[in-house]
C-alpha positions in Angstrom: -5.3 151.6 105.1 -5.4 152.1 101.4 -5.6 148.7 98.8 -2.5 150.9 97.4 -0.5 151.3 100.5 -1.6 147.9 101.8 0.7 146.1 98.4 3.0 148.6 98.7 4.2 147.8 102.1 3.4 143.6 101.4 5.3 144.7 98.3 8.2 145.6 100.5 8.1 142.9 102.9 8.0 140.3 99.7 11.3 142.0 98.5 13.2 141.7 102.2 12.2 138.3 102.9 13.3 137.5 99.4 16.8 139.1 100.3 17.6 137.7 103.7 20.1 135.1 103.1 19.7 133.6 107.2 22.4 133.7 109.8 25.7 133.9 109.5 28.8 131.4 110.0 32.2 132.9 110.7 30.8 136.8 109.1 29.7 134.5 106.3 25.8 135.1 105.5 23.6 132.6 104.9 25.9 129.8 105.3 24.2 128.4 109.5 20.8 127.2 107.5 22.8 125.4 104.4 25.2 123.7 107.2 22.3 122.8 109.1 20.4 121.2 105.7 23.4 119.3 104.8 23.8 117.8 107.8 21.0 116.3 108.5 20.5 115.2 104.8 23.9 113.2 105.1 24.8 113.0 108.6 25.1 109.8 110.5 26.6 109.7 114.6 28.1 106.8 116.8 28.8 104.5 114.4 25.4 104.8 112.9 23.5 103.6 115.9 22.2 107.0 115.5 21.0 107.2 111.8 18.9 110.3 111.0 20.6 113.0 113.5 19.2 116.3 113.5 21.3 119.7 113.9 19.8 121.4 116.8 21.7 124.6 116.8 25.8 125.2 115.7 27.6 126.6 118.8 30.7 128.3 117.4 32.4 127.9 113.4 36.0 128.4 112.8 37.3 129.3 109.6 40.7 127.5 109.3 41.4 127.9 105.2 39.8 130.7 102.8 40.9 131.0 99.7 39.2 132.2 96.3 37.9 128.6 95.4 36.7 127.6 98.6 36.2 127.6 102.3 36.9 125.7 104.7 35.1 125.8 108.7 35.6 123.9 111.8 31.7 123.8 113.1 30.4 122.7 116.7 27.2 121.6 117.0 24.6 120.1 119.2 22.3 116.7 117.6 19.6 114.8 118.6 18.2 111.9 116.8 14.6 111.5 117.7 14.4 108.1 115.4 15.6 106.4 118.2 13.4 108.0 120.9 11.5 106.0 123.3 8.4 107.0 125.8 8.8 107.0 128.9 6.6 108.2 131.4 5.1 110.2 128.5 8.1 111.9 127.3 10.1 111.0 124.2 13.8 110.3 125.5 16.5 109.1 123.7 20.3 108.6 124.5 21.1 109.7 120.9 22.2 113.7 121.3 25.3 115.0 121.9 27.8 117.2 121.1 30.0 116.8 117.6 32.5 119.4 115.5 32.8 118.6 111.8 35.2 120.2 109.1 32.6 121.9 106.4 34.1 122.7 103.0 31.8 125.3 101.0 33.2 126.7 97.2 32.6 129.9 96.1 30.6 130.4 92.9 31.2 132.9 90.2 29.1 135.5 92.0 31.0 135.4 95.0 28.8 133.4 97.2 29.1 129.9 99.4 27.7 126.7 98.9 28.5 123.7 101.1 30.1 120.8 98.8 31.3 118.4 102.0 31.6 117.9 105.6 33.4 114.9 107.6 32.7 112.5 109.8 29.7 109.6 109.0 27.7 109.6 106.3 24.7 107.9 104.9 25.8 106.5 101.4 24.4 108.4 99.0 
């Protein structure tokens, strides 16, 4: 393969990677990774006996207000938090994962896109 063709087609692959905004919520684009970050930036579950949950993967998003400021998504999720993890026979297990839905409330910008601005239930004060 050519030095040419060879940047071209990095080039190319640069430029789609660049332009992939990450799964979708609800037929909204991009929106499962920022739910996902805020979460476990903020999050807290059972009465913070579980501190630092992680979002292991959303299982369903409902969108129950859209409007042109802002919307708003009912999202069902599976956690784990490892912090609290003990070993057992060798394998880390902990009691802390479970199941959880949280209402997310993302504004739209002036371009027309989503950002996540809150989400209830615990959270770690910030």
């Amino acid at each position: 393969m050519s030095v040419l063709r060879y940047a071209a087609l990095s080039m190319a692959a640069v430029l789609a990677a660049c332009s992939w905004q990450g799964p979708s919520l609800a037929g909204y684009p991009g929106l499962q990774q920022q739910v996902i970050s805020y979460y476990n930036g903020r999050a807290m579950e059972r009465s913070a006996s579980c501190p630092t949950p992680e979002m292991q993967a959303v299982t369903s998003a409902r969108v129950v207000e859209d409007t042109p400021q802002h919307v708003v998504m009912d999202i069902r999720y599976s956690w784990v938090d490892w912090s609290q993890a003990a070993d057992v026979g060798g394998a880390n297990v902990t009691t802390c994962n479970d199941w959880g839905e949280r209402t997310f409330t993302f504004a739209r910008t002036g371009t027309g896109t989503l950002g996540v601005v809150s989400m209830t239930g615990e959270q770690k004060r910030g």
